[in-house]
MARSE-516954 format. One line per field, with one value per residue (C-alpha): residue number from 1; residue in three letters; y, z, x. Coordinates in steps of 0.25 Angstrom, whole numbers. Example, Ala and Ser with C-alpha at 12.3 -4.5 7.8 and 13.67 -1.06 7.14 Angstrom:
2
n	c(1;2)
res	c(ALA;SER)
north	c(-18;-4)
up	c(31;29)
east	c(49;55)
end
This chain:
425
n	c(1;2;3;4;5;6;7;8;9;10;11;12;13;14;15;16;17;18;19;20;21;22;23;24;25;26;27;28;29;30;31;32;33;34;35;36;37;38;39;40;41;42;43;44;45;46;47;48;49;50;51;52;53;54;55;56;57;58;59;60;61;62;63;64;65;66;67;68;69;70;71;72;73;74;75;76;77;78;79;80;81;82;83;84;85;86;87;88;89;90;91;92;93;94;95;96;97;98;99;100;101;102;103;104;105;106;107;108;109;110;111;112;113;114;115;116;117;118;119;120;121;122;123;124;125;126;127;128;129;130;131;132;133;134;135;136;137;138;139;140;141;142;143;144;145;146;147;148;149;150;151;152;153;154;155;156;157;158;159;160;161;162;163;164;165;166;167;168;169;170;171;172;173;174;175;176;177;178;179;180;181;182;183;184;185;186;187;188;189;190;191;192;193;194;195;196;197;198;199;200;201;202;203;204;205;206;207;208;209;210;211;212;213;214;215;216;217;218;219;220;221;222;223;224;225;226;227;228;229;230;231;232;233;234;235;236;237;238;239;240;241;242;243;244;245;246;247;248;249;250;251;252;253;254;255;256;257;258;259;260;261;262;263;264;265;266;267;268;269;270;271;272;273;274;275;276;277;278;279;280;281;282;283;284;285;286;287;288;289;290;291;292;293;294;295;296;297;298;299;300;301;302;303;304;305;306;307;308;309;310;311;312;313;314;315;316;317;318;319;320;321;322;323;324;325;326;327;328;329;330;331;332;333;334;335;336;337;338;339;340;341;342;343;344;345;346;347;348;349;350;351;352;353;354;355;356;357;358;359;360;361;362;363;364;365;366;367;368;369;370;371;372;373;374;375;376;377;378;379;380;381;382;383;384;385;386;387;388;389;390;391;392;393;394;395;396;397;398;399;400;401;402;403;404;405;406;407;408;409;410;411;412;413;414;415;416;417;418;419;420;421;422;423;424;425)
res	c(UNK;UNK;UNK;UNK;UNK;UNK;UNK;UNK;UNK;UNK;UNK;UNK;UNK;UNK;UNK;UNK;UNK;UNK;UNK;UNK;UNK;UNK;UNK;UNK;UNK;UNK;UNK;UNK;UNK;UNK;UNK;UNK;UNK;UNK;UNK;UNK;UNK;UNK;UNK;UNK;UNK;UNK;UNK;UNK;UNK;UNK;UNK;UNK;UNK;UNK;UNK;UNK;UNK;UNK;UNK;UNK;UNK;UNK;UNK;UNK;UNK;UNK;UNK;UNK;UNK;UNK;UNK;UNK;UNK;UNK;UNK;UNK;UNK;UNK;UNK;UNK;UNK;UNK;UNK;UNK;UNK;UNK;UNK;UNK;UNK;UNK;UNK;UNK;UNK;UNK;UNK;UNK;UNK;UNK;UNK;UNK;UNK;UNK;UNK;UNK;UNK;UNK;UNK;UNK;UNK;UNK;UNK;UNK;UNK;UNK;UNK;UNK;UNK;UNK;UNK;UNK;UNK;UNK;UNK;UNK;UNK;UNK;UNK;UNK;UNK;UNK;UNK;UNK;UNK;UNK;UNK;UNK;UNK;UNK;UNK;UNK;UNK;UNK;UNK;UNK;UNK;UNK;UNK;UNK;UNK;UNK;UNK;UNK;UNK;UNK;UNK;UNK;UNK;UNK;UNK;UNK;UNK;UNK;UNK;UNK;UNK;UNK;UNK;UNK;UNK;UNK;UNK;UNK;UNK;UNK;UNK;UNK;UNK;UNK;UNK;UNK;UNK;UNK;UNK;UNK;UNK;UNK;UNK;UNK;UNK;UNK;UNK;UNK;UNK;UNK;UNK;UNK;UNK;UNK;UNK;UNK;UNK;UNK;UNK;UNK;UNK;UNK;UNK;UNK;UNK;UNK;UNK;UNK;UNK;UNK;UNK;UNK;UNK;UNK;UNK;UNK;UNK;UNK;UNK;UNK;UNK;UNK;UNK;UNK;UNK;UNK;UNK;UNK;UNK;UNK;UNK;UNK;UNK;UNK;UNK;UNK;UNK;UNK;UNK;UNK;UNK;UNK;UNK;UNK;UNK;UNK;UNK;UNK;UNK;UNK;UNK;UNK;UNK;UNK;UNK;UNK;UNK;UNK;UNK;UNK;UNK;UNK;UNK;UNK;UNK;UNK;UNK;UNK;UNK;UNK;UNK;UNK;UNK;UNK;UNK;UNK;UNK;UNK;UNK;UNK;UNK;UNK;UNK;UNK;UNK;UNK;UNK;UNK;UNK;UNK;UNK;UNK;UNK;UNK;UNK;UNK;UNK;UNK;UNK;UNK;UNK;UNK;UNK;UNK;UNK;UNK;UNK;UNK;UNK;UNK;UNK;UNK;UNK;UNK;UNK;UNK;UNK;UNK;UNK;UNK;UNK;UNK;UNK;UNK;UNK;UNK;UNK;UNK;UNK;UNK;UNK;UNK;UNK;UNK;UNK;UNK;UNK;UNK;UNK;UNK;UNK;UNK;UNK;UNK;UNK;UNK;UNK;UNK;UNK;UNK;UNK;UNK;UNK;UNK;UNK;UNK;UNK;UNK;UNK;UNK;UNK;UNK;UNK;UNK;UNK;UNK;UNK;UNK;UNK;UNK;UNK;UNK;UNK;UNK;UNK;UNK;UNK;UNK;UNK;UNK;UNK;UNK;UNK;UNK;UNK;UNK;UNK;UNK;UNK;UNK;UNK;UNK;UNK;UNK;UNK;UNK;UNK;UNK;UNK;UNK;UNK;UNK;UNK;UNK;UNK;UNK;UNK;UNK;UNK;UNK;UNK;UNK;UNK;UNK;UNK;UNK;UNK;UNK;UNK;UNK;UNK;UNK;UNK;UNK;UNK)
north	c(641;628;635;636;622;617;623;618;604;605;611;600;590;599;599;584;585;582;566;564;556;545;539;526;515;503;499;487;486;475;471;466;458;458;468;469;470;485;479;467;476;491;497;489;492;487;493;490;479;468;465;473;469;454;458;460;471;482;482;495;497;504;517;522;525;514;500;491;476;466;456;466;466;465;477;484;484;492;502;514;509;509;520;513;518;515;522;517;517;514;507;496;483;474;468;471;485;489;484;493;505;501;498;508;520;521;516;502;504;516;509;506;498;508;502;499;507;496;498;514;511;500;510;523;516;507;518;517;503;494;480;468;466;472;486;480;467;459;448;437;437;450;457;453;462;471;475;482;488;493;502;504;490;476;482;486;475;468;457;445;438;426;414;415;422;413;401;392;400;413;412;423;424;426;429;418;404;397;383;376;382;388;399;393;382;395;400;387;390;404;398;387;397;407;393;390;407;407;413;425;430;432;438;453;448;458;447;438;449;453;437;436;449;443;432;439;447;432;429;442;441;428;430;443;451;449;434;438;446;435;426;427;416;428;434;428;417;428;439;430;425;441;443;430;416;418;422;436;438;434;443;454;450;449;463;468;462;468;482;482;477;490;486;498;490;477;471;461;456;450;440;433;447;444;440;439;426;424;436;436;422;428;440;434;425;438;448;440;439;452;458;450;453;466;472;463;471;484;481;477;487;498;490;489;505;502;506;520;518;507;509;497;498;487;487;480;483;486;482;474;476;480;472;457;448;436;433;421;418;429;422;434;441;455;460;470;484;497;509;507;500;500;501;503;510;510;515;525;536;533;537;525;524;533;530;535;535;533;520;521;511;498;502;502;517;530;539;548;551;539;534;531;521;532;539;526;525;539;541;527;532;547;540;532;546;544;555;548;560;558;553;539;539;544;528;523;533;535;550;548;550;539;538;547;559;556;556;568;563;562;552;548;561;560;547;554;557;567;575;573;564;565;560;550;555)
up	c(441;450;455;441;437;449;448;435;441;451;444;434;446;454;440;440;457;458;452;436;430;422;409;408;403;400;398;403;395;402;390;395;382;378;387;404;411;415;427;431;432;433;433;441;441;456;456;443;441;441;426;425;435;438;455;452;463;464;474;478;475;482;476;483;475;464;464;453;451;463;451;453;468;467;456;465;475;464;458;463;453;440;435;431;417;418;405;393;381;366;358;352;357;348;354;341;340;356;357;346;350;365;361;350;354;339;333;325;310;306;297;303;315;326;339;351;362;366;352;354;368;362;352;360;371;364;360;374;378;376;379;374;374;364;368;368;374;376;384;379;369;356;358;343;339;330;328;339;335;323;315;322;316;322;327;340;339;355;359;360;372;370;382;395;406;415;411;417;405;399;384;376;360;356;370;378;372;366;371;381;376;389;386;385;373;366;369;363;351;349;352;340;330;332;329;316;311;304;292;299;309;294;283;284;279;288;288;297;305;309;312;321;328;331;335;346;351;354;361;369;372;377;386;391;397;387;393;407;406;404;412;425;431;435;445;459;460;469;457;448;457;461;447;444;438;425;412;416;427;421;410;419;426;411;410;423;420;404;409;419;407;401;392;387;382;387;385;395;383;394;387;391;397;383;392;385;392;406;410;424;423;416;422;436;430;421;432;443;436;430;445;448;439;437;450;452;439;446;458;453;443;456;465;456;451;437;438;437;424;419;411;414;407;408;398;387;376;380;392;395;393;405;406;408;396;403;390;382;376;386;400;408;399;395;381;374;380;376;379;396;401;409;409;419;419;428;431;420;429;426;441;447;458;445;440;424;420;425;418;421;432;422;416;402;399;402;412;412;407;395;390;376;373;367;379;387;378;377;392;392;379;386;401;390;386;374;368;361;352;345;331;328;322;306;304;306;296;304;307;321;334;342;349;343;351;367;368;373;388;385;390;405;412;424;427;421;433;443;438;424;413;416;405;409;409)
east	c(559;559;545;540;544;539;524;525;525;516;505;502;501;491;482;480;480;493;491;494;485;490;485;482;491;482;468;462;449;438;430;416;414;399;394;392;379;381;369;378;392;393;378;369;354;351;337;333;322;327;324;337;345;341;343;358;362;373;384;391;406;418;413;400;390;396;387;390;383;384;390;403;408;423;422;412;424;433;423;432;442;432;422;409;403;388;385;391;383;382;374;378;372;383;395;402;400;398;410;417;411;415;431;433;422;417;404;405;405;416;421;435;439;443;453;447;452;462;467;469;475;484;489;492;497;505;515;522;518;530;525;527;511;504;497;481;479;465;462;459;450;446;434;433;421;431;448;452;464;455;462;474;479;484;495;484;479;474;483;471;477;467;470;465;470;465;472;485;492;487;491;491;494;507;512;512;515;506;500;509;521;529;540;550;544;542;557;562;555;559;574;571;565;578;588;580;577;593;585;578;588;597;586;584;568;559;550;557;564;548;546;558;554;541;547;555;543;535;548;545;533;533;544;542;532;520;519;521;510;499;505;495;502;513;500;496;486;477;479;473;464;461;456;448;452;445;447;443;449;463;462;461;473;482;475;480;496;493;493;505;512;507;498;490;478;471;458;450;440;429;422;406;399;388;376;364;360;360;367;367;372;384;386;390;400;405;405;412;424;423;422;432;442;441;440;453;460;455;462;473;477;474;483;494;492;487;474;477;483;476;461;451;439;426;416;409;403;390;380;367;354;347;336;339;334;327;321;325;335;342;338;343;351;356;359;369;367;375;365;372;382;393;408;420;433;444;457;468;464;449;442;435;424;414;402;400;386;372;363;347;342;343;357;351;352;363;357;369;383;383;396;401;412;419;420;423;435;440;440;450;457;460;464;474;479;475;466;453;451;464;464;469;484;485;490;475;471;457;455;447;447;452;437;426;423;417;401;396;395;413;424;424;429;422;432;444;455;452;465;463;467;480;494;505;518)
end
């Protein structure tokens, strides 16, 4: 019998070779808002004429075969960590609704609002999340282009940290206190309000009993944890000096401590990436603290063994156009682009060190294995463990499928782990 009970053991170890593959616990989402050269980051064109390319070379990485633009070098030093996705495509050359289509995987104009995927993390993941941060946080400004708990109500709402992280003082709404107010000037308040409240603390009104309870989770948050999380003054000088002095670059940081907190869902909302005009002029201030800090954010989740279970994801809503613009009013600009552009995805078990996709020789059109957002998005849903296929809960009263069914070419497989998808125990 011991024999039995023993095979019985072994046997489900050798089929996942003897490593379980755990699902990941949070997603830290880089939103490149307005949309990324793919030339100038992840899919450079080093032979292309120059027209395209403006003499902008590639560098190799720490994956042979695997060059990415000489605008990246510190992320070039890291590529066995991410898988890059050369082939993303749609076509919608709006911000408004590319970025729809990129966050919730369905076409604009259903009629409905559906939840971004942060949304649908948020709300699956919540159920064993027990923080005193709320489940979907984003830093530091809203996308603002649509709802994005949708249908799934306020309660899934994204906490808006607004502030800056890279301030003497990171303030955050409702969680920090407000102008120069120190901690303890809000405790004396608190201490004031509970001496003049005889009326409440006596009454059965449900009213007040819900405004003394809120009262008491401000005091919480303030105090506790919740604070502590965006209080960078709590890392090293060289920490924050690892990951960049700028706005940027401290966002990534807050995102790196939100997730050891445990939350499931955080949003780096990456402002300035709209370059019509000048591009290139832009591009090297954007890229240089982009490189920067997320090649820092890589390194650090690794080092401290959260890479493995936590997603990050890069993109933007679409591309560039692959042929500069020298043109007035443009002066060496590049437009909206969906039809090819590029993404990244890193860690929840996702393999690193892969190239998705094949782009022609001026990144402008899919050669080979094209990628839908849908497919983008169900791949992170399924490394969640959550199943994309499944229908939203009866309370929503939508009868659909949490995404709509993968494109023919399917989710991203290929970067699944070795032994499988794998379930946390």
């Amino acid at each position: 019998m011991k024999k039995v009970l023993l095979l019985a053991a072994i046997i489900p170890m050798l089929m996942l070779g003897a490593k379980e593959v755990k699902t990941a616990k949070s997603v830290i989402e880089i939103w490149v808002w307005g949309g990324p050269s793919q030339l100038e980051t992840f899919d450079p064109k080093p032979n292309a004429p120059v027209e395209y390319n403006n003499g902008y070379k590639a560098i190799p990485s720490n994956v042979p075969g695997i060059e990415v633009s000489e605008m990246l070098p510190r992320l070039a030093k890291q590529a066995d960590k991410y898988s890059i996705i050369r082939t993303m495509t749609h076509r919608h050359n709006g911000h408004e609704t590319a970025s729809y289509l990129m966050q919730t995987g369905r076409e604009p104009g259903a009629g409905k609002v559906f939840p971004a995927i942060g949304a649908l993390v948020a709300f699956y993941k919540g159920k064993d999340y027990h923080g005193d941060l709320p489940p979907y946080v984003i830093l530091t400004k809203p996308k603002g282009r649509f709802a994005e708990e949708g249908f799934l109500g306020e309660k899934f709402k994204p906490l808006v940290t607004g502030g800056n992280p890279n301030a003497v003082r990171f303030s955050v709404d409702g969680i920090t206190p407000p102008g120069n107010l120190t901690k303890e000037d809000i405790n004396m308040q608190f201490e004031a309000l509970e001496k003049f409240d005889s009326f409440g603390k006596k009454c059965n009104i449900p009213a007040l009993k819900d405004f003394d309870s809120a009262g008491i989770n401000a005091i919480r948050k303030m105090n506790g944890s919740a604070a502590k999380v965006f209080d960078l003054s709590l890392e090293t000088p060289e920490m924050r000096d690892r990951y960049g002095r700028n706005e940027f670059g401290q966002a990534c940081l807050a995102a790196r401590r939100l997730v050891e907190a445990g939350v499931p869902y955080v949003t780096i909302n990456a402002q300035g990436w709209d370059s019509h005009k000048k591009h290139f002029e832009t591009m090297k201030k954007k890229t240089a603290e982009m490189d920067q800090a997320v090649a820092a954010l890589l390194e650090d989740l690794a080092a401290r063994g959260l890479l493995d279970t936590t997603i990050v994801w890069w993109s933007g809503e679409f591309g560039r156009t692959p042929k500069i613009q020298w043109e007035a009013p443009w002066n060496g600009g590049r437009n909206h682009y969906a039809r090819c552009f590029s993404a990244i995805i890193a860690g929840g078990g996702f393999q690193g060190g892969k190239v998705i996709g094949v782009s022609d020789a001026v990144a402008g059109v899919p050669v080979s294995r094209p990628v839908a957002p849908q497919d983008l998005l169900g791949s992170i849903l399924e490394r969640c463990g959550i199943d994309p296929d499944s229908k939203f809960p009866e309370f929503t009263g939508v009868d659909a499928s949490l995404l709509p069914k993968e494109s023919k070419e399917g989710r991203l497989r290929e970067i699944y782990p070795r032994s499988g998808k794998g379930v946390e125990k």
